[in-house]
C-alpha positions in Angstrom: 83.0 17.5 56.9 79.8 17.0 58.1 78.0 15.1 61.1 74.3 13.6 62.5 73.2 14.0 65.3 71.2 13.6 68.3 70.2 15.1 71.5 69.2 14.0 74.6 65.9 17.1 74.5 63.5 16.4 72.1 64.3 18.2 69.5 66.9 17.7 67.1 69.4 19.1 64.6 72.4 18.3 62.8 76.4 19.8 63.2 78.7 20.4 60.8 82.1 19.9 62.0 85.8 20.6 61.3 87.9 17.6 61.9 90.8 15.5 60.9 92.9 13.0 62.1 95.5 13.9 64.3 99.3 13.1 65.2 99.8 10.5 67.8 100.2 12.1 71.3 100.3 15.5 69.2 98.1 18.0 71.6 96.8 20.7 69.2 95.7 23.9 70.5 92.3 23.8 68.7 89.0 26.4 69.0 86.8 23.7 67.9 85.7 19.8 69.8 87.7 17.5 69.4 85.0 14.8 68.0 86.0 11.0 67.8 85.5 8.9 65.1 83.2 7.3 66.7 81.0 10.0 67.8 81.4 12.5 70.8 78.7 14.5 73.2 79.0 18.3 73.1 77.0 19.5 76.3 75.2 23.1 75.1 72.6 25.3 76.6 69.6 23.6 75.0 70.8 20.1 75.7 73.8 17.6 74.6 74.4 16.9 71.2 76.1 13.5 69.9 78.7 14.2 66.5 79.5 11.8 65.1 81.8 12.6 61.9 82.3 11.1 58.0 84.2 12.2 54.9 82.3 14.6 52.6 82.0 13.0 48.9 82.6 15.7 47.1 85.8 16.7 49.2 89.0 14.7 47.5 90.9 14.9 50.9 90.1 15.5 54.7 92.7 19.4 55.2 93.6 19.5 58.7 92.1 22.0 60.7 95.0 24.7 61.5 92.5 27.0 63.6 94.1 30.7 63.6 93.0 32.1 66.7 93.8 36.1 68.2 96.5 34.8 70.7 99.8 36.3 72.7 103.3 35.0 72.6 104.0 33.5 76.3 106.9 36.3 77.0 104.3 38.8 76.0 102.4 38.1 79.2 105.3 38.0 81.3 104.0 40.7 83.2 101.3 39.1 84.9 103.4 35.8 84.9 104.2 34.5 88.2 107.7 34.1 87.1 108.1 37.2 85.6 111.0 38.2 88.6 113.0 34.9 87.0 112.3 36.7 83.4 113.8 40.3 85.0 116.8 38.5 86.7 117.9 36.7 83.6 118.2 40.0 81.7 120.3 41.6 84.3 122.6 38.6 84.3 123.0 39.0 80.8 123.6 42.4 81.6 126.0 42.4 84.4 127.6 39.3 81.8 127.8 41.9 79.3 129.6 44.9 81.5 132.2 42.6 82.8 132.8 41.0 79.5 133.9 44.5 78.3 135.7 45.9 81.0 138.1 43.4 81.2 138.2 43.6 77.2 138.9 46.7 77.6 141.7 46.1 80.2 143.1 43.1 78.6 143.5 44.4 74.6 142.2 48.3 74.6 139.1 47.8 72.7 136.1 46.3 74.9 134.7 44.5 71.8 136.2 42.5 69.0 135.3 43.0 65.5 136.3 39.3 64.5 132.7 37.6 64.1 131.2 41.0 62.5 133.6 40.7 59.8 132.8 36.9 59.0 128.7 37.2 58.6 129.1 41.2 56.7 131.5 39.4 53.9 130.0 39.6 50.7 126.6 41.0 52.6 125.4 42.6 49.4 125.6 39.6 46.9 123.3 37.9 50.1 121.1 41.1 50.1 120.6 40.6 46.2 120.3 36.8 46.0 117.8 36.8 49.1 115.7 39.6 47.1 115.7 37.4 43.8 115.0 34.0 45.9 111.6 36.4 47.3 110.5 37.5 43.9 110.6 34.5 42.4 108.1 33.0 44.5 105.3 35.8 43.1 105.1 33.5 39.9 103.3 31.4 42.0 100.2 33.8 41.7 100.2 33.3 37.6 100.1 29.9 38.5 97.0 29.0 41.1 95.1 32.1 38.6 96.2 29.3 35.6 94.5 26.3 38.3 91.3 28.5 39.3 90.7 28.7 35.6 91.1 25.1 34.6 93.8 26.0 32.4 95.6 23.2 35.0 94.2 20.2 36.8 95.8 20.3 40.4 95.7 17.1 40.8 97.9 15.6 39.9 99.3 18.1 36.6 99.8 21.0 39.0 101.1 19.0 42.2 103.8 17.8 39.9 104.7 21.3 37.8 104.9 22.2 41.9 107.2 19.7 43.4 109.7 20.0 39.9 109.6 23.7 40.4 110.3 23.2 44.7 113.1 20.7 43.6 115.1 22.8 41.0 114.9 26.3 43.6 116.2 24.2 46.2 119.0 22.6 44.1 119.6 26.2 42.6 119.7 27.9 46.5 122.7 25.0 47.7 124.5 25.3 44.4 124.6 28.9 44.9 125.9 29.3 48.3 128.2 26.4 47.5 129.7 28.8 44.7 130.0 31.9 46.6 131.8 30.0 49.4 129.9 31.6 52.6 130.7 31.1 55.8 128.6 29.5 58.1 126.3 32.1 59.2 125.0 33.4 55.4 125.2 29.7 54.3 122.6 29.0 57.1 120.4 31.9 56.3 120.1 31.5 52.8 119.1 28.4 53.3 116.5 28.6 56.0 115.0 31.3 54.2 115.1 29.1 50.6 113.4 26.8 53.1 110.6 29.0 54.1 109.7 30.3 51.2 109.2 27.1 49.4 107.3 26.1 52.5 104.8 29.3 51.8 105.0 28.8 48.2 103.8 25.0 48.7 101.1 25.7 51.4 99.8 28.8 48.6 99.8 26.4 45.9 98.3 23.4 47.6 95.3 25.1 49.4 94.6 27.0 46.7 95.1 23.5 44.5 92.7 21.9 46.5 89.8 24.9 46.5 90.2 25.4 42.7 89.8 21.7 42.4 86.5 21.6 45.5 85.4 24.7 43.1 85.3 22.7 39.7 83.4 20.1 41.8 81.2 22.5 42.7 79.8 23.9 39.7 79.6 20.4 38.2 77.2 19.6 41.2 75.3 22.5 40.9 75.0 21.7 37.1 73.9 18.1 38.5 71.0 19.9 40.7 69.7 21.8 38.0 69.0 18.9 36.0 67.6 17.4 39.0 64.8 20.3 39.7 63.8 19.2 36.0 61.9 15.7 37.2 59.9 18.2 39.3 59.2 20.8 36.6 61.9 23.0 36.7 64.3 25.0 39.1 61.5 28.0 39.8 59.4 24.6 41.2 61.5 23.4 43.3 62.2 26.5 44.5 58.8 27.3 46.2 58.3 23.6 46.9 61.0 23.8 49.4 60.2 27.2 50.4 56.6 25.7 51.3 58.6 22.5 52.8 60.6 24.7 55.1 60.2 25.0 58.3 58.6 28.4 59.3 61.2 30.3 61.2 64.5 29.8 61.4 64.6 29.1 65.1 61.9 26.8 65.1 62.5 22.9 66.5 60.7 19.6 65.5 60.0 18.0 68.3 59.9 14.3 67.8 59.8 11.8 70.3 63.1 10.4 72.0 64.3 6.9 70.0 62.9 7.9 66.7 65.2 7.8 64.1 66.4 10.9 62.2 65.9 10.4 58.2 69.2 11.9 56.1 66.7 14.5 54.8 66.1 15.7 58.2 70.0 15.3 58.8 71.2 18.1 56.7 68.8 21.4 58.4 70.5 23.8 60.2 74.0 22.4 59.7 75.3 26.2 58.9 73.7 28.4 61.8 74.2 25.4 64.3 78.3 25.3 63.1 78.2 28.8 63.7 76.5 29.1 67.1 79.2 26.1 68.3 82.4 28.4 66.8 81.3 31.4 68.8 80.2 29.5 71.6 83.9 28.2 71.7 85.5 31.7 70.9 84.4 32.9 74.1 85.4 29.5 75.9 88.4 30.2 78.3 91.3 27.9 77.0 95.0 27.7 78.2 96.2 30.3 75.7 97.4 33.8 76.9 95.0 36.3 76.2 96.2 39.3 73.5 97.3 42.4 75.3 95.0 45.2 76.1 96.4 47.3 73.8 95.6 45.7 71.0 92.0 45.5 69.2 91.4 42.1 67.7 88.6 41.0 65.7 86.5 37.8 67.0 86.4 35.2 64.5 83.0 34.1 65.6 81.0 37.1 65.2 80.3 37.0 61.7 77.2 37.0 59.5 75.4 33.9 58.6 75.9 32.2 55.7 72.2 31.1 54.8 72.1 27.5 53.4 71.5 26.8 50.1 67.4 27.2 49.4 67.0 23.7 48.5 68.1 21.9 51.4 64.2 22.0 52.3 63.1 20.4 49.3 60.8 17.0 49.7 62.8 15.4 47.2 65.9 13.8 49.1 68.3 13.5 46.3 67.8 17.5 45.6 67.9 18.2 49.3 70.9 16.2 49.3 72.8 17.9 46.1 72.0 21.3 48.0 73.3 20.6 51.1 76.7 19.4 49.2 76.5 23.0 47.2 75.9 24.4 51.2 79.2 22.6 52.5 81.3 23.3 49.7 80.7 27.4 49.7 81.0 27.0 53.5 85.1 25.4 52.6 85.1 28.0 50.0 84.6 31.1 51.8 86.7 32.2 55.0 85.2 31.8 58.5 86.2 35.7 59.5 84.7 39.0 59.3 85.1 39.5 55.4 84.0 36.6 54.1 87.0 36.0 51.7 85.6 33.7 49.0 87.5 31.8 46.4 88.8 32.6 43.7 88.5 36.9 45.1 91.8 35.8 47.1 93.8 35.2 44.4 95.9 38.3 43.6 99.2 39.9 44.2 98.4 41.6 47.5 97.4 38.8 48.6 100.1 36.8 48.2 102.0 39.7 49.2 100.5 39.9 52.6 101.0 36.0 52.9 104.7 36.5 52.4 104.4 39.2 55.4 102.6 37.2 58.0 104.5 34.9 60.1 102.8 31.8 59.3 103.6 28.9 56.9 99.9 27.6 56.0 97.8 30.0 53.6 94.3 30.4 54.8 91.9 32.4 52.8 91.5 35.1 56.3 93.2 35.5 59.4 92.8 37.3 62.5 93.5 40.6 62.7 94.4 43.8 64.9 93.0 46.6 64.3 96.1 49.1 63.6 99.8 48.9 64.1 101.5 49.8 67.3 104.4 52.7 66.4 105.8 52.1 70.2 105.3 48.2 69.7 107.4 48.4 66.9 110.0 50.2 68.7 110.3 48.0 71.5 110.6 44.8 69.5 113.2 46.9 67.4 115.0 47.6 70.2 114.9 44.3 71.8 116.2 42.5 68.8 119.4 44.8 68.0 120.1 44.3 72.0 119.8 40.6 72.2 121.5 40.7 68.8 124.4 42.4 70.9 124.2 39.9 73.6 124.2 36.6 71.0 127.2 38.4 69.3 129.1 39.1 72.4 129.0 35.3 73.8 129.7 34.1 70.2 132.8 36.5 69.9 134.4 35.8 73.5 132.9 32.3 74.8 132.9 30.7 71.8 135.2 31.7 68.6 138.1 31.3 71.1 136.9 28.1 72.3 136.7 26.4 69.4 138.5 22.6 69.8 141.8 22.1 68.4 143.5 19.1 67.7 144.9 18.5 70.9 141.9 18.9 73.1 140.0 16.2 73.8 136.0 16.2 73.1 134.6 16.0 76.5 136.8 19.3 77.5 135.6 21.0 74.7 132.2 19.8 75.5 132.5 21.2 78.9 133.8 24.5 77.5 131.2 25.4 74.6 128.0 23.7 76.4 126.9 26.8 78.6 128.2 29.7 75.9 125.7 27.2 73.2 123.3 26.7 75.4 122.4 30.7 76.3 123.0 31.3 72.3 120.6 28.9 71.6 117.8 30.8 74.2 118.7 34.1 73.0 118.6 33.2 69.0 115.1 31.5 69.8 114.1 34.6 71.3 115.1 37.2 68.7 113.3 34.8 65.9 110.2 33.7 67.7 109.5 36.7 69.8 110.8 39.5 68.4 111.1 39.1 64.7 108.2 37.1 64.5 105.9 39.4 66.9 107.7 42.5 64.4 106.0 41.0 61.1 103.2 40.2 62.7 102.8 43.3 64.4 103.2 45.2 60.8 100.9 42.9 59.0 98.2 43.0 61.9 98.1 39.6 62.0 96.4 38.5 65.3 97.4 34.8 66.0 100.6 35.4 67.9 101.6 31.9 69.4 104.6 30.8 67.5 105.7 28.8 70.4 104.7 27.2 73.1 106.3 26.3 76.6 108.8 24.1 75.3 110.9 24.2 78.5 108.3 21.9 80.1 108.9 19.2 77.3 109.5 15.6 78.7 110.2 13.7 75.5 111.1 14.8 71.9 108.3 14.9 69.9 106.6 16.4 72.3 110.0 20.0 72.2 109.5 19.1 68.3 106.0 20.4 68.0 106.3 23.2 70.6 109.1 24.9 70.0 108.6 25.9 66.1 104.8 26.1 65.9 104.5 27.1 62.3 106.8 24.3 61.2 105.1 22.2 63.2 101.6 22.9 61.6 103.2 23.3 58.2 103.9 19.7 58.7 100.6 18.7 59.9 98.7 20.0 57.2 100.6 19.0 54.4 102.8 16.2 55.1 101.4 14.3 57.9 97.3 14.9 56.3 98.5 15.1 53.3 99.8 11.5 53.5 96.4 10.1 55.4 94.2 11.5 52.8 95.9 10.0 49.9 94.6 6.6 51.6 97.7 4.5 51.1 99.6 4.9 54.0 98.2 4.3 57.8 98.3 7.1 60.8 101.7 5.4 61.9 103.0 5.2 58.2 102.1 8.8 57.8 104.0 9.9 61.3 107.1 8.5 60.3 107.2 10.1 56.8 106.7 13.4 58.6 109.8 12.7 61.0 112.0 11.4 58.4 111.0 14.5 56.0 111.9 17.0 58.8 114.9 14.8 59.7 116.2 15.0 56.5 115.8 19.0 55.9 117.6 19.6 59.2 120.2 17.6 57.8 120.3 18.9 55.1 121.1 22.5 56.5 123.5 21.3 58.9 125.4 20.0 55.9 125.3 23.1 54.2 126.6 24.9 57.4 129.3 23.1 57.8 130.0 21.1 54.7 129.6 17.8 56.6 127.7 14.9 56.5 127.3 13.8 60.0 124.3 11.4 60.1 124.1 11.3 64.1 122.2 14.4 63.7 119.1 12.8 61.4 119.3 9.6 63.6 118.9 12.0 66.8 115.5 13.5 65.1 114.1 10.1 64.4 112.7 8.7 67.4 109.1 8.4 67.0 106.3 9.5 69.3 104.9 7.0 71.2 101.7 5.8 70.0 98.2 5.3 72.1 98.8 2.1 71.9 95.5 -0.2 73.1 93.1 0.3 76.3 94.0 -3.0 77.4 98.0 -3.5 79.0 98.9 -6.2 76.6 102.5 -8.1 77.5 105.2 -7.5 75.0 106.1 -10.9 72.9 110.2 -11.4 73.4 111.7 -13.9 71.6 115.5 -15.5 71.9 117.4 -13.9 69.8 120.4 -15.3 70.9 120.7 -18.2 69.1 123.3 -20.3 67.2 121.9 -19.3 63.8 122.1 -15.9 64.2 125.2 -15.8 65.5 126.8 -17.6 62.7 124.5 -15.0 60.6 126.0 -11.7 62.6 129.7 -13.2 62.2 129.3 -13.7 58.5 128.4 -10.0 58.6 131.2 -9.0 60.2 133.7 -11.1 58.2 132.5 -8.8 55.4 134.7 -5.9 56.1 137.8 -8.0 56.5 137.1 -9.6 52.8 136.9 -6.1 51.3 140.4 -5.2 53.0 142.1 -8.3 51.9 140.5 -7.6 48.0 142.1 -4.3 48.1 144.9 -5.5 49.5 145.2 -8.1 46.9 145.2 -11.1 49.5 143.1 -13.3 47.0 143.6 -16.3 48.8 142.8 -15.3 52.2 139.4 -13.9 50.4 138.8 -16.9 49.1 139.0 -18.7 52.4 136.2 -16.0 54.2 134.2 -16.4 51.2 134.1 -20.3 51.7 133.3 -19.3 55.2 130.9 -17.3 54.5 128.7 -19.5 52.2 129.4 -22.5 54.8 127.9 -20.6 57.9 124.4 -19.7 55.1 123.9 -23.3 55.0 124.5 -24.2 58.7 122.5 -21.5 60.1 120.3 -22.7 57.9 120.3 -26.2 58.5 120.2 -25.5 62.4 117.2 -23.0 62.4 115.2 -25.8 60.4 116.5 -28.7 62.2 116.2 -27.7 66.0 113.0 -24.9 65.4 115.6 -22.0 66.0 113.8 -19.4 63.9 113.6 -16.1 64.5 111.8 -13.0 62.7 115.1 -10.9 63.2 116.8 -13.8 61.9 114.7 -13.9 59.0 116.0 -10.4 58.4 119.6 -10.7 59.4 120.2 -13.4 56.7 119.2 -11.4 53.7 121.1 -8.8 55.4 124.0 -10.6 55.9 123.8 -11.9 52.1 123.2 -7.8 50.6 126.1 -7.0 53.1 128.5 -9.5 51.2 127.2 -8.8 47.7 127.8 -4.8 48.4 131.5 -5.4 49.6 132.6 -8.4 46.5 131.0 -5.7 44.1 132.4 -2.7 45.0 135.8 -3.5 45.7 136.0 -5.8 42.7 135.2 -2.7 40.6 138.0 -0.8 42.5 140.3 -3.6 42.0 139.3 -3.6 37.7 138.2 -7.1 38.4 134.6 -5.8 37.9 133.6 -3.1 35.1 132.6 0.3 37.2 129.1 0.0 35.9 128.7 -3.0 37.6 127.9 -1.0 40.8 124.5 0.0 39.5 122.9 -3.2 40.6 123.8 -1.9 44.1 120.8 0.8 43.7 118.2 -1.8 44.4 119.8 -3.6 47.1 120.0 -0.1 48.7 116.5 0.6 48.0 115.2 -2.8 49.7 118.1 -2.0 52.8 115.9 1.3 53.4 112.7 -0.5 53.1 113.5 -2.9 55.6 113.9 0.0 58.0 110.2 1.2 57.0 108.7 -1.9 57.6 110.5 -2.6 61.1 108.9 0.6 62.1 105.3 0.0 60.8 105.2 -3.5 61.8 106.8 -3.4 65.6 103.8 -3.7 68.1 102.7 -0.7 69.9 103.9 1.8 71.9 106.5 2.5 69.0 109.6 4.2 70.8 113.1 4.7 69.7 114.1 2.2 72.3 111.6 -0.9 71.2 112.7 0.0 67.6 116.2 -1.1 68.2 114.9 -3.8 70.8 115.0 -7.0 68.2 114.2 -9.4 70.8 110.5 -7.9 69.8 109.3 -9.3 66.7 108.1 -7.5 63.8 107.7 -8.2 60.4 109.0 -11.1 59.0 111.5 -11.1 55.6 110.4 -13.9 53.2 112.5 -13.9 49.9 110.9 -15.1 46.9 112.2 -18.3 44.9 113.5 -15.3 42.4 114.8 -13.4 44.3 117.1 -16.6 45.9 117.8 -17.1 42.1 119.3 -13.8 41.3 121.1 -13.6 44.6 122.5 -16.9 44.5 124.0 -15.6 40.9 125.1 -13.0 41.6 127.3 -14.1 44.5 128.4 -17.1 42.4 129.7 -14.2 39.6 131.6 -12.3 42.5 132.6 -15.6 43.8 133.9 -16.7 40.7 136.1 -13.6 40.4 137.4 -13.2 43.7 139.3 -17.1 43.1 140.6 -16.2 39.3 143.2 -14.4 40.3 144.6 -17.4 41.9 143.7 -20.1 39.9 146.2 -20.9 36.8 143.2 -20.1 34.1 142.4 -17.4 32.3 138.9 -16.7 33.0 139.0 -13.0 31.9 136.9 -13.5 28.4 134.0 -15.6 30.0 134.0 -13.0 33.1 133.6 -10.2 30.9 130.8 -12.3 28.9 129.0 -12.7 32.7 
């Protein structure tokens, strides 16, 4: 991306900057200004400089900015924390826990620790060694792949995003299918599928970024093709060469100083883009943020000092459209080549030690370079060993004596059990986030000398949801950013808010997802719990929230005819025919009246507008499905369900993308605020109004004395 400028000195020049639309209230911990759309001021030694960002045309889509920075895990601090006595008394509490838990063991059976939980997650431990080791080769194909992309073999977009999301599908159906067959408990169900997770989550991000440079690199040589027939109207590319040598200025430090209010031209727009980006990078390298600094132990690498990447030679020349084709060739080397000290360029990445080293670092979004220490720490290693096998120990002591005996039974009720399991969960919650985040995590890291340590941030402090969703699981988090949430803005059908919900819902539903694998359930409280939104920045202005009546005649006839639809399918299956009868009649009397009334007497609503199509998909679910159960209805006759389901989902969508800011779980579910408004189409009235005159018709002819079985069969 790339940005004019100007400054409040009189000189001038021009900043390149890395940008992207962000979250709603999503804070990122970013090296580089946050710039507005709009424009923003960056103050600097030699005066204050006005940004002021746009889209690149060569660039198919805006990647979010995932900065990789040499930072510290917060425990790793802890001993210049202020609370770092509150860190050393929780431990001995564990401890002393631990002591007393095994003395009286020890007192009470003659062992001090059962061997009940171990045997559960070591049962059938080496089929799970071998599958996990098959699921982590597979993904290597993946380098055939992006080398098939870099070549032009493939077109990313969109032949290789869809070979991707086929291959992503079938491994994840292949990963449920085959814990489901080998019948695993809980705790190897849930780790084969987190890991299944991962990978394809580091498979994706590999494939994608690299998608996307393979693709900026085609783009490239076509524009540098484009240049060189450019340089012809001037006599050739030798020409043009010393023209803009000559047009150059004569050092590279050296400032034109023009007088404040002119105008900057595009030509002079596009100098010194590279060396000022760079001189605003290490500038903020050095900036003091509210990140931990690494430990002095450790040697890390600045990402800011680095060599200059000189722009292309061209960007001088008199001619602006070849000044502007070379500053284009400028900005796409600058995406193509990494910002750190080796200057990883596309396509030298691509290999299987790279990949390799990807599957090693505890990230989920591939970047061509990342920060690194300097060497591995043999005593670092030992410590985090050490430190996972004894929290290990502590997680597996609660779990074998505060919870497995515990577990609710039949007879208890649910807030005693409640009571019982929600300290004994709550500490193996803490003490599973800490073996994963800060010492597995920190172990890989620390073996792969990968320098960006902040996996987490202080969740603890979180006051809302969205706001423990993004700190708690930091790779996730930006895994999600980059490619679901930007991903879904730069395909420019879908709106910030449209594109924050997607992200939700998609997290929503993989969470789900493992918690049905876990424990072969299907409880949907769980994806409803994820749901609620972050609230949006709504306007600058305090503008009073529109309530309407919702409590109306209307729709109350319209909730009640909702409601009756339940009883109807229980008298069908019953085979009460006539009493079905008489709530149909009911219900098609109460459409007209509510109706009627809403027209009459001005008593519309928007949630009534939604409610009666609701009401009317509600009643058409229940005649068709029990009908078919009943043989009254062929089974096939339940496929026309699919799109009543499909427009039932939808009108969730729009509710959400339609309901007036600040969006918040509460206001969602608030339908005295209006939204969007449901206006069938004469069709669609049509094809309802037959179909519940077909279910209609066969709920009565079972109790009228005709045979209507050969024209119903016809219908």
């Amino acid at each position: 991306m790339s940005a004019t400028t100007r400054r409040s000195s009189a000189s001038r020049m021009t900043v390149p900057i890395d940008s992207s639309p962000r979250i709603p209230t999503m804070n990122l911990t970013s090296t580089a200004p946050v710039i507005s759309k709009s424009g923003s001021d960056i103050q600097t030694q030699d005066g204050t400089i006005h940004v002021r960002p746009y889209r690149q045309a060569n660039s198919k889509q805006l990647r979010a900015v995932i900065t990789f920075t040499p930072r510290s895990s917060a425990f790793e601090a802890s001993g210049s924390d202020p609370f770092r006595g509150f860190y050393s008394l929780f431990w001995i509490s564990m401890v002393l826990l631990l002591l007393r838990t095994y003395v009286n063991n020890f007192f009470q059976n003659g062992y001090p620790l059962s061997m009940v939980f171990a045997t559960l997650f070591t049962r059938d431990a080496k089929t799970l060694a071998i599958s996990d080791a098959v699921l982590v080769s597979s993904t290597f194909i993946c380098v055939p792949f992006v080398k098939a992309l870099q070549k032009g073999h493939i077109r990313y977009y969109y032949t290789g995003q869809t070979i991707l999301h086929v291959y992503q599908v079938i491994t994840l159906a292949l990963a449920i299918q085959w814990t489901f067959n080998r019948e695993w408990p809980w705790v190897q169900s849930g780790f084969f599928t987190l890991h299944t997770l991962v990978m394809l989550m580091k498979t994706y991000s590999y494939v994608a970024t690299n998608g996307y440079l393979s693709d900026l690199a085609r783009k490239r040589a076509l524009t540098e093709d484009q240049l060189r027939k450019s340089t012809e109207s001037v006599g050739g590319y030798e020409v043009a060469l010393a023209e803009a040598k000559e047009a150059a200025p004569q050092s590279p430090g050296t400032q034109t100083v023009t007088p404040i209010g002119t105008p900057l031209s595009d030509k002079e727009a596009i100098l010194d883009q590279v060396k000022l980006r760079q001189r605003l990078n290490s500038a903020e390298q050095v900036k003091k943020d509210n990140t931990i600094a690494p430990p002095k132990t450790s040697s890390y690498l600045p990402m800011g000092d680095t060599p200059e990447i000189p722009p292309h030679p061209l960007v001088h020349h008199p001619s602006s459209n070849i000044a502007v084709l070379a500053q284009s060739l400028t900005e796409m080397d600058l995406e193509l080549t990494s910002t750190g000290k080796n200057r990883v360029q596309f396509p030298n990445n691509i290999s299987y030690a790279n990949f390799l080293d990807f599957q090693m670092v505890p990230t989920l979004c591939y970047e061509l370079e990342y920060p690194r220490t300097e060497r591995i720490r043999p005593l670092y290693i030992f410590e985090k060993t050490v430190a996972t096998f004894g929290t290990f120990t502590l997680l597996y002591t609660i779990t074998e004596h505060y919870i497995i005996p515990l577990t609710p039974t039949s007879d208890q009720s649910f807030a005693r059990s409640m009571l019982d399991l929600a300290l004994p969960f709550m500490l193996s919650y803490l003490i599973l986030f800490y073996i994963i985040f800060e010492c597995i995590c920190n172990g890989f890291a620390e073996l792969s000398c990968f320098g960006d340590r902040e996996f987490y941030q202080d969740w603890w402090n979180s006051t809302s949801f969205d706001e423990y969703a993004r700190k708690w699981n930091k790779p996730v988090h930006a895994f999600l950013l980059r490619h679901v949430y930007q991903a879904s803005l730069s395909s420019k059908r879908v709106s910030k808010l449209s594109a924050t919900f997607f992200t939700f819902l998609l997290s929503a539903v993989f969470h789900e997802l493992v918690m049905a694998v876990v424990t072969k359930k299907i409880r949907m409280y769980l994806f409803g719990l994820q749901l609620p939104t972050p609230k949006d920045g709504g306007t600058k202005e305090d503008k009073p929230t529109i309530h309407e009546n919702i409590y109306t005649i209307p729709n109350a006839l319209t909730v009640s005819r909702i409601i009756a639809c339940p009883v109807l399918g229980w008298a069908i299956l019953e085979g009460k025919y006539g009493f079905a009868t008489g709530l149909l009649l009911y219900a098609g009397i109460t459409d007209w009246i509510d109706g009627y009334l809403a027209r009459k007497w001005n008593m519309r609503t928007v949630i009534g507008t939604i409610l009666d199509p609701a009401a009317d998909k509600t009643l058409m679910t229940t005649l068709t499905v029990t009908l078919a159960m009943k043989g009254l209805l062929p089974g096939l006759a339940v496929i026309i369900l699919g799109r009543d389901v499909l427009l039932s989902i939808s009108a969730f969508y729009y509710r959400y993308i339609s309901l007036p800011p600040p969006k918040t779980f509460e206001r969602y579910w608030d339908f005295s605020i209006p939204s969007a408004e449901v206006r069938p189409t004469q069709i669609s009235k049509y094809n309802t109004f037959l179909q519940l005159s077909l279910m209609g018709v066969t709920t009565i002819a079972p109790i009228i004395p005709l045979d209507l079985s050969m024209q119903l069969s016809a219908l």
